[in-house]
C-alpha positions in Angstrom: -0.8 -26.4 -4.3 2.1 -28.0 -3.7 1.3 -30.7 -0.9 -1.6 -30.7 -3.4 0.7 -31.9 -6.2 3.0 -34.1 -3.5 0.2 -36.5 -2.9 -1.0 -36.9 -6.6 2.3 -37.3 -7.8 2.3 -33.9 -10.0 5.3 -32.0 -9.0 7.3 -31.7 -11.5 9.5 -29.0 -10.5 10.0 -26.4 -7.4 8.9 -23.5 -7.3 10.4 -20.8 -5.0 9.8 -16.7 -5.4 11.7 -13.7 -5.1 9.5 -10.8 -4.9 10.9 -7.4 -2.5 13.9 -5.7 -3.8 15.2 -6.4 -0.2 18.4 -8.0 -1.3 17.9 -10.4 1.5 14.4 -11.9 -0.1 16.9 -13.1 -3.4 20.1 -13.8 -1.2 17.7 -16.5 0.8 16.1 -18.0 -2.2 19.2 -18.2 -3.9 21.1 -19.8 -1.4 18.7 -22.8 -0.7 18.7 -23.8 -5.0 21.3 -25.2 -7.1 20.9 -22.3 -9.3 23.1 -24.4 -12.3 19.7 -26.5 -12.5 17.3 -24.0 -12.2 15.2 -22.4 -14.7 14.3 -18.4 -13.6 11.0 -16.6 -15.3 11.2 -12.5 -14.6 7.4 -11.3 -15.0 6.9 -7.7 -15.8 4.1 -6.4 -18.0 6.2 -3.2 -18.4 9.7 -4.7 -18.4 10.7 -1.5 -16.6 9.7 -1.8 -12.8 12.6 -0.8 -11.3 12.4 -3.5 -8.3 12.1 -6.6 -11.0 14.9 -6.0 -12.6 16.9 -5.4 -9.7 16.3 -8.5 -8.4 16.8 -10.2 -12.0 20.6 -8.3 -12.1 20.8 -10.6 -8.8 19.9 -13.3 -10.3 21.9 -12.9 -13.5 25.1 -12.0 -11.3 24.6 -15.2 -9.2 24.6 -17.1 -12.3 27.6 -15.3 -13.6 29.8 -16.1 -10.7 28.9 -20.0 -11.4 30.1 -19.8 -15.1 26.6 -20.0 -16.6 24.8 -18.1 -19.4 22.3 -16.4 -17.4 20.6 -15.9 -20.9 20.0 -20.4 -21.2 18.4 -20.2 -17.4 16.1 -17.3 -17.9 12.3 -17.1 -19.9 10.6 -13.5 -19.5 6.6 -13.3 -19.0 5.9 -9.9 -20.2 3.5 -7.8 -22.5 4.6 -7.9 -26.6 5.2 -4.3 -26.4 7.8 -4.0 -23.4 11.8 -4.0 -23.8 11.6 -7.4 -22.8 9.6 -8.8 -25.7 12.6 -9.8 -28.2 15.5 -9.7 -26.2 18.2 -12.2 -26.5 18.5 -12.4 -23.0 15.9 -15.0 -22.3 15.2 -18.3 -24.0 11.5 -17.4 -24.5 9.2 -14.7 -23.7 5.4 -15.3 -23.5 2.6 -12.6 -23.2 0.2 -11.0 -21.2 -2.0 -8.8 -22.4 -1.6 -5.0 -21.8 -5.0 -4.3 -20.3 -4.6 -6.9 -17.7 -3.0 -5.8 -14.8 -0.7 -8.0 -12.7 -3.0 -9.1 -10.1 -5.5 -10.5 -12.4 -2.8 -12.3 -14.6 -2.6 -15.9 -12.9 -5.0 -17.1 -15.8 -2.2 -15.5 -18.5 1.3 -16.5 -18.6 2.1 -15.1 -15.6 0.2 -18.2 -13.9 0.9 -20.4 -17.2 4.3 -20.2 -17.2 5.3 -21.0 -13.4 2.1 -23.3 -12.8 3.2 -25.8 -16.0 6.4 -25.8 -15.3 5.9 -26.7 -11.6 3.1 -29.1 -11.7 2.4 -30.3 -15.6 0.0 -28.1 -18.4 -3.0 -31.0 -16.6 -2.6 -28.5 -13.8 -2.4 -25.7 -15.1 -5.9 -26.7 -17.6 -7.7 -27.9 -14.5 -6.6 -24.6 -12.8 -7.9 -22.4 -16.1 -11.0 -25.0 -16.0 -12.1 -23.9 -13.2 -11.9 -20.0 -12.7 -13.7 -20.7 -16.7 -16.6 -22.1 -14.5 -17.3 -19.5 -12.3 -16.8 -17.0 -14.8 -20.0 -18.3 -16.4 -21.9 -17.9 -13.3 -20.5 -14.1 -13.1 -22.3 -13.6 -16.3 -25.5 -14.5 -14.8 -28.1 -11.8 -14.6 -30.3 -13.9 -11.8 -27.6 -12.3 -8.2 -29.0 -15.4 -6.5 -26.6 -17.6 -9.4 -24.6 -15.5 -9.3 -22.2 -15.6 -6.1 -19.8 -13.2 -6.8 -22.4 -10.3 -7.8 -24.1 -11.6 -4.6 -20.7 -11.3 -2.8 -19.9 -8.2 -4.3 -23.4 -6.3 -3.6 -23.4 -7.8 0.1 -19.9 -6.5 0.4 -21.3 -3.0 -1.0 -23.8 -2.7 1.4 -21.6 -3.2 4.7 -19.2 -0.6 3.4 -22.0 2.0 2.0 -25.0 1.4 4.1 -23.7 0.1 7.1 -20.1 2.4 7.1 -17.7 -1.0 8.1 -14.4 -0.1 6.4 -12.7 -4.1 6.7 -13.2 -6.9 5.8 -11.5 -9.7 6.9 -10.8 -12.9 4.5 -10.3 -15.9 7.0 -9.7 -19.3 4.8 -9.6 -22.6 7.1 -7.0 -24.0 5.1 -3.2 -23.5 5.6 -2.7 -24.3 1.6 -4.1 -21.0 1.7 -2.3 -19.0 4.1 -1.2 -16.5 1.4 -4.4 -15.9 -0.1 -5.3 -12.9 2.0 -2.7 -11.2 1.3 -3.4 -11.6 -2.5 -6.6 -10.7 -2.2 -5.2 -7.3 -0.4 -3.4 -6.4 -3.6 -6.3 -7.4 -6.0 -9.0 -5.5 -4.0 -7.2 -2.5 -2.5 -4.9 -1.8 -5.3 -8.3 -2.0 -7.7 -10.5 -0.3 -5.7 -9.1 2.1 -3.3 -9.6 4.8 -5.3 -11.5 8.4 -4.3 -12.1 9.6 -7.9 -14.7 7.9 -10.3 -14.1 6.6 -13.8 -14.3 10.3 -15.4 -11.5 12.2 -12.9 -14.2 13.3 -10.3 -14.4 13.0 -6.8 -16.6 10.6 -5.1 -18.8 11.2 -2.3 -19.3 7.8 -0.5 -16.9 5.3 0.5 -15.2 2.6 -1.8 -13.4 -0.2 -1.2 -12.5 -1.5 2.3 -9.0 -2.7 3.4 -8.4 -6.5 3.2 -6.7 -8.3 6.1 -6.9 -12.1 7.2 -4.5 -15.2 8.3 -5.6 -19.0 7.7 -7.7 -20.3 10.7 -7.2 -21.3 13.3 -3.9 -19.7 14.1 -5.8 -16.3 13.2 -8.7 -17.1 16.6 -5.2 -17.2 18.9 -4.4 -13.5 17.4 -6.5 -10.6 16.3 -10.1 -13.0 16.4 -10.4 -11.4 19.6 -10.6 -7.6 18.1 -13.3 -9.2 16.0 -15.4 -10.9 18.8 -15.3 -8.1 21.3 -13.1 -4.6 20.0 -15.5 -1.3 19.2 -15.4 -1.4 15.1 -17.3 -4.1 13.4 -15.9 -5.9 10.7 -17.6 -8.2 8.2 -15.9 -11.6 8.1 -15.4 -13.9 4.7 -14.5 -17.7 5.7 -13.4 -20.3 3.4 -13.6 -23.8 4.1 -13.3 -27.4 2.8 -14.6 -30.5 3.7 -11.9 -32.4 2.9 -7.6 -32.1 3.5 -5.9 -31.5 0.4 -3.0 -34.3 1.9 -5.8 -37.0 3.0 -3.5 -37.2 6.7 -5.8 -37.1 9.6 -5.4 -38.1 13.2 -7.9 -39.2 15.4 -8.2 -37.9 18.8 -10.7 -37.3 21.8 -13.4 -38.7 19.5 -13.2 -36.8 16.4 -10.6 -36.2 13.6 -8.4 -33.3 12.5 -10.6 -31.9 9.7 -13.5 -32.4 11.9 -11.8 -30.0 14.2 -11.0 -27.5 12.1 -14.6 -27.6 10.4 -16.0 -27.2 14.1 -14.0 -24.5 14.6 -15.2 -22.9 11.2 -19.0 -23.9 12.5 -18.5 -22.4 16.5 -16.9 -18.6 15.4 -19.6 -17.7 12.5 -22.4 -18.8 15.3 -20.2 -17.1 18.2 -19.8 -13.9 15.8 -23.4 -14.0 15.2 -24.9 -14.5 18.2 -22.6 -13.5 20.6 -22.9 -14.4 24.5 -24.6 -12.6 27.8 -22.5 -12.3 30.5 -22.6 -10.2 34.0 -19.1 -9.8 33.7 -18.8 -7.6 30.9 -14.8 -8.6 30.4 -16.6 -12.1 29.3 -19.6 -10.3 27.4 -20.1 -10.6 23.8 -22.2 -8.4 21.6 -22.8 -10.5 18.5 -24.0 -9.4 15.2 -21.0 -9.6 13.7 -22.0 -10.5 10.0 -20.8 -13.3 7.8 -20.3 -14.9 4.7 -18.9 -18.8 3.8 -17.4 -20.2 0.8 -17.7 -24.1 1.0 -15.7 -26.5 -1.2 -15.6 -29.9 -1.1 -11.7 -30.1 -1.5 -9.0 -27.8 -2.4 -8.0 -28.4 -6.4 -6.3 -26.9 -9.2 -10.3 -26.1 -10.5 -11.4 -25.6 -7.3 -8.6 -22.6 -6.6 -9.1 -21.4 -10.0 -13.1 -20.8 -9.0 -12.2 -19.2 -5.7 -9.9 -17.2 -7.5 -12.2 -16.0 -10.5 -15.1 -15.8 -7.8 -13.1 -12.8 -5.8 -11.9 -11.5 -8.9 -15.5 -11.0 -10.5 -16.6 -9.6 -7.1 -14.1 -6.7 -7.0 -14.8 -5.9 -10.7 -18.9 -5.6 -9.8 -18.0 -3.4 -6.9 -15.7 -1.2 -9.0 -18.9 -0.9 -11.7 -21.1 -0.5 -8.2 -18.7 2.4 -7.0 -18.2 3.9 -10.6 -14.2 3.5 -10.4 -11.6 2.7 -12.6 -10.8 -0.9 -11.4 -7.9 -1.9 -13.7 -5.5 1.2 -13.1 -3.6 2.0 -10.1 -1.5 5.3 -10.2 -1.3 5.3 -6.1 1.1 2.8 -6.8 3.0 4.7 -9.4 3.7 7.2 -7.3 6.2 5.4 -5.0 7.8 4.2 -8.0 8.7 8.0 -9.3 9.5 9.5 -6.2 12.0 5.8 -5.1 14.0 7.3 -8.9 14.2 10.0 -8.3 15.8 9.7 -4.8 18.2 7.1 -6.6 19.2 9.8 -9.0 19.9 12.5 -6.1 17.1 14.7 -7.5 15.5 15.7 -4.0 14.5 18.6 -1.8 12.3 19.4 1.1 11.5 16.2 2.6 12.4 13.9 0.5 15.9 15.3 0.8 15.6 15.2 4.3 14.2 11.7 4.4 17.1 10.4 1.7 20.0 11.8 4.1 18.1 10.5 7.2 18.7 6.9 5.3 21.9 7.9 3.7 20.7 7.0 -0.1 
């Protein structure tokens, strides 16, 4: 949001984010800031995951070597119970609530705290606002007002009935450009599971992995495994009618956002209807199937709606597949195996693996 917040005179502050353990990721953000200005918030529900606080020992080191108390520069965003909860190391904590895992936080502090600071509480209400709004439509019992039961049960049915296992999420807006990969995390982590809620094995397929890049830079990559490769995958646009800047050029008779709306309009008919052609190299099959989300303009409350809309869909398909939605022990797993390396405690492959990398 923040050419968003550029344009409406709402940024406030900065924001920049240090994520992999890959020292490199917190070298390069911490090399571009003026870190004796800068205010840094470590979000861990636990206050134990092993790549956070490596990253915030970075942090706190950096702002050791420029004489600063890395405990006047730091808040924590964490759960009341965890380590990090009353620690004097942090000017404030503010909480999340245990149940709610990290990918459906942005509504908690974990959004709260970075969103305020960035671009004003306003923003951060309008945001809340609207992923409020949709919510109300998830409660809906009638599916045809309710979008993301509609959304979710579609979704169902091309991974069940009709055995696609993708789905690919292709927003026409570049303010986007990460959302895909958000909504990886926040589907796959949720619902890739193989085992219902009650320990047993399932029989049928569950959820489907998540790919997707901002259009149009995605039609000039993998578009074409999508128009004409052998699997099928059902396709999720996003579009607006309007630029979140309000900059537009005209040229050869139409403007920018006139473009890229084309674009959206010409690939869900190509997709559908495909093309006949003798040469089969230039021969498209079609019946690719569809879905489009159309906004008027991309807000605080218009993002919060998108956001709560894909949220509510992944919780009906984990209640549709019978899964645990909110856990996610595949991810855990790593996490054990990653200390236990650390600590030299290896054999059989990992051993072999940990000398191949010298650990």
């Amino acid at each position: 949001m923040e050419n968003w917040a550029k344009v409406n005179n709402k940024l406030k502050m900065r924001a920049n984010f240090i994520s992999n353990v890959d020292p490199d990721d917190a070298a390069g953000v911490l090399s571009n800031i003026d870190v004796a200005h800068s205010l840094f918030i470590l979000v861990s529900k636990s206050g134990t995951t092993l790549e956070t606080l490596t990253n915030e020992s970075f942090v706190k080191d950096a702002l050791k070597k420029a004489g600063l108390d890395a405990s006047k520069h730091m808040i924590a965003v964490t759960s009341s119970s965890s380590p990090l909860a009353k620690s004097d190391d942090y000017l404030e904590a503010f909480f999340m609530d245990d149940y709610i895992g990290g990918r459906f936080s942005s509504c908690s502090g974990v959004g709260g705290a970075v969103l305020s600071l960035a671009f004003g509480p306003e923003v951060f209400d309008e945001f809340l606002k609207g992923a409020a709004a949709e919510d109300k439509l998830a409660a809906s019992d009638d599916v045809l007002n309710n979008p993301a039961m509609l959304d979710a049960l579609i979704g169902v049915y091309e991974r069940n009935v009709l055995d696609y296992a993708c789905t690919a999420v292709l927003p026409y807006s570049q303010a986007l450009s990460r959302f895909p990969a958000h909504l990886q995390q926040a589907d796959m982590e949720s619902n890739g599971k193989s085992v219902n809620r009650f320990g047993e094995p399932v029989s049928y397929k569950t959820g489907p992995v998540i790919f997707g890049e901002p259009g149009t830079n995605g039609q000039h990559s993998f578009y074409q495994l999508l128009h004409q490769g052998t699997d099928i995958i059902p396709l999720q646009f996003i579009g607006f009618k309007e630029s979140q800047m309000g900059v537009d050029v005209d040229i050869q008779g139409s403007t920018s956002i006139k473009k890229l709306a084309a674009n959206v309009a010409a690939q869900i008919i190509a997709f559908a209807c495909g093309k006949k052609d003798e040469n089969n190299n230039k021969n498209f099959e079609g019946n690719r199937p569809s879905s489009i989300i159309i906004g008027e303009k991309l807000t605080p409350a218009s993002l919060g709606a998108l956001l709560s809309h894909f949220e509510n869909k992944i919780m009906f398909q984990g209640f549709l597949w019978n899964v645990n939605s909110f856990d996610q022990e595949g991810v855990q797993l790593g996490k054990v195996l990653a200390k236990k390396v650390l600590a030299h405690e290896t054999d059989g492959a990992l051993k072999e693996f940990s000398d191949l990398l010298k650990i």
